[in-house]
C-alpha positions in Angstrom: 105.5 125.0 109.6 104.7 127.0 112.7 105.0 130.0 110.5 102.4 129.4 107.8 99.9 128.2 110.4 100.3 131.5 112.2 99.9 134.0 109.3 96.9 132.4 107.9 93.7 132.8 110.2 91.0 131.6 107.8 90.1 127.7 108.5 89.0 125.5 105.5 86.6 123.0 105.7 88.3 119.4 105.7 88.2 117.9 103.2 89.4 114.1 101.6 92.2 115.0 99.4 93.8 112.8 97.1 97.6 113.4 95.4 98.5 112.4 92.7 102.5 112.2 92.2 105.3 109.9 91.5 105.1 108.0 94.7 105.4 104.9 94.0 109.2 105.7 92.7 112.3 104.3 94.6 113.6 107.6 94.7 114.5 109.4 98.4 113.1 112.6 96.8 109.8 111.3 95.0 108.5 109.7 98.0 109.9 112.2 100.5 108.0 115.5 98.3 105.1 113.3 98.6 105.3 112.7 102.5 106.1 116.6 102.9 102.5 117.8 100.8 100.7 115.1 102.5 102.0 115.7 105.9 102.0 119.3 105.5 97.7 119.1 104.4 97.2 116.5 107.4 98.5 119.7 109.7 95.6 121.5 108.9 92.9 119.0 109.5 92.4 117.4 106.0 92.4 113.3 105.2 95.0 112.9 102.3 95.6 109.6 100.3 97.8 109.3 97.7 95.6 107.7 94.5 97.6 104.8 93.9 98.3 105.1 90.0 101.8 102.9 88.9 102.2 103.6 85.2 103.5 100.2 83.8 107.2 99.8 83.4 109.5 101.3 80.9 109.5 99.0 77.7 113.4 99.8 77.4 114.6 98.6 80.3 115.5 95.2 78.8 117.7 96.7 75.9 119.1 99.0 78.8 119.8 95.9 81.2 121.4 94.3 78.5 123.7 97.7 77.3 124.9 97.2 80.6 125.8 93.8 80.8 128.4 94.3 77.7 129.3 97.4 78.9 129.8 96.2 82.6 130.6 92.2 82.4 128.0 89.8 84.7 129.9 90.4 87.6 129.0 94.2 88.3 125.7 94.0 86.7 125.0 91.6 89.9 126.7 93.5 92.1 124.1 96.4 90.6 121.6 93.9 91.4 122.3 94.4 95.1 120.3 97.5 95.2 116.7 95.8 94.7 117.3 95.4 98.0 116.0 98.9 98.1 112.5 98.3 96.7 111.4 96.5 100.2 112.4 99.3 102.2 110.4 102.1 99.5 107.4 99.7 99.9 107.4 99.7 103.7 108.0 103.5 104.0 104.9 104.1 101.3 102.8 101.6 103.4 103.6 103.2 106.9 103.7 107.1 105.3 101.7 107.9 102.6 98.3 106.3 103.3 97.5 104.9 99.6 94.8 104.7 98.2 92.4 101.0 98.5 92.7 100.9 94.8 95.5 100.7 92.2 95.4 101.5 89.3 97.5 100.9 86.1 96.1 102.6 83.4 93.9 105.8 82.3 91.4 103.9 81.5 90.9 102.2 85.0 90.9 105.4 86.6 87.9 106.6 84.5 86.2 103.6 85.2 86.4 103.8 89.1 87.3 107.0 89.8 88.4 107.5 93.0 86.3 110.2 95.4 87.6 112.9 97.2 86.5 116.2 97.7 89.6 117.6 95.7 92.0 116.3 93.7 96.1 117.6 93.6 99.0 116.7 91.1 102.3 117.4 92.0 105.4 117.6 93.1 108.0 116.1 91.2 108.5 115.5 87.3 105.1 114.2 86.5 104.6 116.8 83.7 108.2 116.1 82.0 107.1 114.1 78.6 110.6 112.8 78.8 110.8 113.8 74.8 108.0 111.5 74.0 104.6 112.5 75.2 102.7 113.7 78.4 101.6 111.2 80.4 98.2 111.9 80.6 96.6 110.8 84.1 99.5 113.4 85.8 96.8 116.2 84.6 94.1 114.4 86.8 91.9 114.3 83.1 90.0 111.3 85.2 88.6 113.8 87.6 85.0 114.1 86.8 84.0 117.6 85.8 82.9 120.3 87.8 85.2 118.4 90.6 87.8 120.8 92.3 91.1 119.8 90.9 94.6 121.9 91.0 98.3 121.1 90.8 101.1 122.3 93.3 104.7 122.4 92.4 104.7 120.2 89.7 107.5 120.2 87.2 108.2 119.5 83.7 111.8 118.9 84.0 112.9 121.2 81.2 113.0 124.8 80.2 111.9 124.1 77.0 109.0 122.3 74.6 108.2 121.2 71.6 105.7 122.8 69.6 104.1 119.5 69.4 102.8 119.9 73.1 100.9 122.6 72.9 97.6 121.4 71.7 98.0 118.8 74.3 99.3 120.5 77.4 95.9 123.4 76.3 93.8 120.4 76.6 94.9 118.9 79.6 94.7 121.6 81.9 91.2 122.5 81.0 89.2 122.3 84.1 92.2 123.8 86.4 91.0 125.7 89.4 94.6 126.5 89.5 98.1 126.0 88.4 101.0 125.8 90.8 105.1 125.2 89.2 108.0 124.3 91.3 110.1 126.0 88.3 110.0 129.7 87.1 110.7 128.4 83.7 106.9 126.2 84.4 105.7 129.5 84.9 106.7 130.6 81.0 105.8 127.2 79.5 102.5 127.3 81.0 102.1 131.2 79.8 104.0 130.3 75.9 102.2 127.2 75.6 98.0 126.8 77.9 97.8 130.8 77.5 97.3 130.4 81.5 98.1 132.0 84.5 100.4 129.9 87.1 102.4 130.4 89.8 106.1 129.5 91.4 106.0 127.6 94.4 108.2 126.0 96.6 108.9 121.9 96.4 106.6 120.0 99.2 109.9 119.3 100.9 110.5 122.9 101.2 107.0 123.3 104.0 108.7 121.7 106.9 112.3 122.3 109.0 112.4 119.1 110.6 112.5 115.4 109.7 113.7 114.0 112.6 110.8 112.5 113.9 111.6 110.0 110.8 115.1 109.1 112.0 115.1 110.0 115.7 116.0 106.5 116.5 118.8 105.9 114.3 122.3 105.7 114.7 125.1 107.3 112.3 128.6 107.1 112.1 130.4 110.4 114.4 131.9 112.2 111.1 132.0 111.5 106.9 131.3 113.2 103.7 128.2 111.7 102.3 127.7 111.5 98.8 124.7 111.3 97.2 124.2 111.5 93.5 121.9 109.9 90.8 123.2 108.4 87.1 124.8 110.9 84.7 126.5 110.7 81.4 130.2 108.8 81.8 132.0 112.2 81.9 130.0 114.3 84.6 130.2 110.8 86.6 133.9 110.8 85.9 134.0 114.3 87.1 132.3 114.1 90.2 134.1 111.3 91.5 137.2 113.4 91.3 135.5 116.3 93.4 134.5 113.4 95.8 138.3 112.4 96.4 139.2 116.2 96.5 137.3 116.8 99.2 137.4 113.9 101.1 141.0 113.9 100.8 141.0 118.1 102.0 138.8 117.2 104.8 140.1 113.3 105.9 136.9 112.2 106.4 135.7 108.7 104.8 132.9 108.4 102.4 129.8 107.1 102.1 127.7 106.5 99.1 123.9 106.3 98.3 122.4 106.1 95.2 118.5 104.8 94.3 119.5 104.0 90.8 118.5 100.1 90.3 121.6 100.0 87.4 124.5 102.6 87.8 127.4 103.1 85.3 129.6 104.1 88.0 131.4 102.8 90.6 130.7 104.1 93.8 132.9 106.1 95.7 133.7 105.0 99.3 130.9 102.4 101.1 127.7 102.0 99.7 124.7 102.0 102.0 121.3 101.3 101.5 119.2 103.3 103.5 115.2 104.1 103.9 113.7 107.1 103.3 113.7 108.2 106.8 117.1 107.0 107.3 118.1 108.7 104.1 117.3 112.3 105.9 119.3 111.4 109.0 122.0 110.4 106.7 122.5 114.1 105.1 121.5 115.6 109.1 124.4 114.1 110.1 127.0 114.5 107.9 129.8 116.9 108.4 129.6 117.4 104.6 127.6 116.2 101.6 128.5 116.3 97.8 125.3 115.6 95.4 123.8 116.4 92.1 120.4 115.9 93.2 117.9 118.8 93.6 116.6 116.8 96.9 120.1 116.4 97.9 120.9 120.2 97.9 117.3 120.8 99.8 118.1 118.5 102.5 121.4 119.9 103.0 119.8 123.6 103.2 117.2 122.6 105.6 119.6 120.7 107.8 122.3 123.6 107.3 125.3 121.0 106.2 128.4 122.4 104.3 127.6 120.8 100.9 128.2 121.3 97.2 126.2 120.5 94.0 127.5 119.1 91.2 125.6 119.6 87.5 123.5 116.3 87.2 123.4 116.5 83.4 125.8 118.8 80.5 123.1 121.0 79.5 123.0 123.9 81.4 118.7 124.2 81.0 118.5 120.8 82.6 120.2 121.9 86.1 117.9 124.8 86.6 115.9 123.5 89.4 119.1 123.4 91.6 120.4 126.5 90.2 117.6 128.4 90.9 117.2 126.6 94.5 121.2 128.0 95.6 120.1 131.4 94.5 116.9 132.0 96.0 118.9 131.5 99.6 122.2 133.0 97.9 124.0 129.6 98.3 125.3 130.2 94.4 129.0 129.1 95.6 127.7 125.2 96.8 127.4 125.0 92.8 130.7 123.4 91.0 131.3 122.9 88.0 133.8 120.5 86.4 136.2 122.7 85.5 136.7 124.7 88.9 137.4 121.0 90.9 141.3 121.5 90.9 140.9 125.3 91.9 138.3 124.5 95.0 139.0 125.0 98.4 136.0 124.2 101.4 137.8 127.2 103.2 136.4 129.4 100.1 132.8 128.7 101.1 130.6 130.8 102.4 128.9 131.0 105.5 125.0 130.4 106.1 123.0 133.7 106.2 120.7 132.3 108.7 117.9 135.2 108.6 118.2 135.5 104.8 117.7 131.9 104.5 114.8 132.2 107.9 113.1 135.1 106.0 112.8 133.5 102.6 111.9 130.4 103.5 108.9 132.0 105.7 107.9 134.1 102.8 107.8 131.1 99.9 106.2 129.0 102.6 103.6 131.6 103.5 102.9 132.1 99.8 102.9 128.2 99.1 100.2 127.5 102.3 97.8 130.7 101.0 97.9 129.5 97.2 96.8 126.0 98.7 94.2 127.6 101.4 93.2 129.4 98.4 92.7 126.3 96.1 90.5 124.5 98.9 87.9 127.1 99.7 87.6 127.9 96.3 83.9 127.5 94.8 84.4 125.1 91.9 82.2 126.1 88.9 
């Protein structure tokens, strides 16, 4: 963080900044991408608040409850069950970490009708562009914001390399009023281009602005050595797949295993102990273990930052869909950490290669430079 601070001399007026991202998520990486941004604007002066928007819950998760309960018998579904436990723990970390905003809202409509005021408005990180093959959810492209207010994204992500055609009236509309337009993908770059006729830019996930977490943790106690496993839901045969890398390398290096998913319902069975952890356990979790194995983008960030030995594992069959952590192992040429199913019988740890500490240093320096100048950028910006 030291790094961005140095190379950029010019000093913003501060400003009340409100976010506006998938926080409210029990996910380790939602809530964690929106600690780093918020931390990361704090740094420099600013008041941040995330604007407490919770879209109402998925209509399908009855049907999918009860797919799971012939598929999994009463027994495991309970045993499933066991994971609320999480939501307490996402709560207190949002309440202690991410200063929310005094009002919540559930719907476009009540964000129009009290709009919340800050001085500029962000969307981003995370998936809050992906329309998940339906539609865009609108509120993601701030279209509450009053106009002539000072609005921008950073990082944010559709979650795939490719639309519709049926988007691109909408995705025109909704970024009408843009000061500017930040990706965390290279393929959000093209979509924005193909589809909005706009110019955007790369930039790094939030996560990506800061080295160390440990001021989260620093207190916490881990077990001496173990391969941590952290992976989120995937079609039966990837799942099937990765749990066979997990007992390959556990058994190579004779370390026990423990498993963390933030998945309320999970068709598979875990692979060594489950735990449970908080966000800011979560981070000490992957610092200290002597190796991780996930198919989560997040997973594979951590595990960069905190220089473990670690794989990645393809969270879904279509080769589009993994881009993010793809793209992520080659920008610090980590490309061997990525397995795929078919090389698990063939892998050896002792194939890995090293960390290139100042190619790693020097990149990250450079993307974090250009991530804190398009962001200095955005906030002295005249708005028109």
């Amino acid at each position: 963080m030291e790094d961005c601070r140095q190379n950029l001399e010019k000093e913003v007026s501060l400003m009340k900044i409100g976010i506006m991202t998938y926080h409210f998520c029990s996910n380790y990486g939602a809530v964690l991408q929106a600690y780093a941004l918020k931390r990361f604007l704090e740094a420099r002066g600013h008041h941040v608040e995330m604007v407490d928007y919770r879209p109402p819950n998925d209509s399908g998760a009855l049907g999918h409850n009860l797919r799971l309960l012939l598929q999994e018998g009463y027994i495991r579904l309970m045993n499933r069950y066991s994971s609320f436990r999480l939501n307490g723990k996402f709560a207190d970390f949002r309440r202690t970490n991410l200063s929310l905003s005094s009002m919540h809202y559930n719907s476009l409509e009540e964000l129009k009708r009290a709009c919340p005021e800050y001085d500029a408005y962000i969307c981003g990180s995370d998936q809050i562009w992906n329309p998940h093959g339906q539609q865009f959810h609108e509120p993601y492209f701030l279209t509450f914001v009053p106009e002539g207010r000072r609005k921008f994204s950073y990082a944010a992500s559709f979650g795939t390399p490719v639309l519709e055609e049926r988007f691109r009236a909408p995705l025109q509309k909704y970024l009408q009023g843009f000061s500017g337009i930040s990706v965390r993908e290279n393929s959000g770059v093209d979509l924005i281009r193909d589809f909005a006729g706009k110019h955007s830019i790369q930039v790094i996930d939030p996560t990506l602005l800061h080295d160390d977490y440990s001021e989260l943790y620093k207190n916490k106690h881990y077990p001496a050595n173990y391969l941590l496993v952290y992976r989120l839901q995937q079609s039966a045969p990837l799942t099937r797949n990765l749990t066979r890398l997990i007992r390959h390398v556990a058994l190579e290096l004779n370390l026990p295993v423990y498993s963390i998913s933030p998945q309320r319902f999970r068709f598979f069975l875990e692979t060594g102990k489950t735990v449970y952890p908080t966000p800011a356990e979560w981070c000490g979790w992957i610092a200290n273990a002597s190796f991780v194995i996930t198919n989560s983008f997040h997973g594979s960030v951590f595990s960069i930052l905190n220089r473990r030995p670690f794989l990645s594992f393809p969270r879904v069959a279509r080769d589009g869909q993994n881009d993010r952590i793809t793209d992520l192992l080659h920008d610090f040429s980590l490309d061997d950490r990525y397995i795929l199913p078919e090389e698990i019988d063939s892998f050896r740890i002792d194939t890995l290669a090293a960390y290139q500490e100042n190619l790693i240093r020097e990149r990250l320096s450079a993307q974090r430079h250009k991530a804190a100048e398009y962001l200095q950028n955005q906030l002295e910006m005249d708005v028109k």
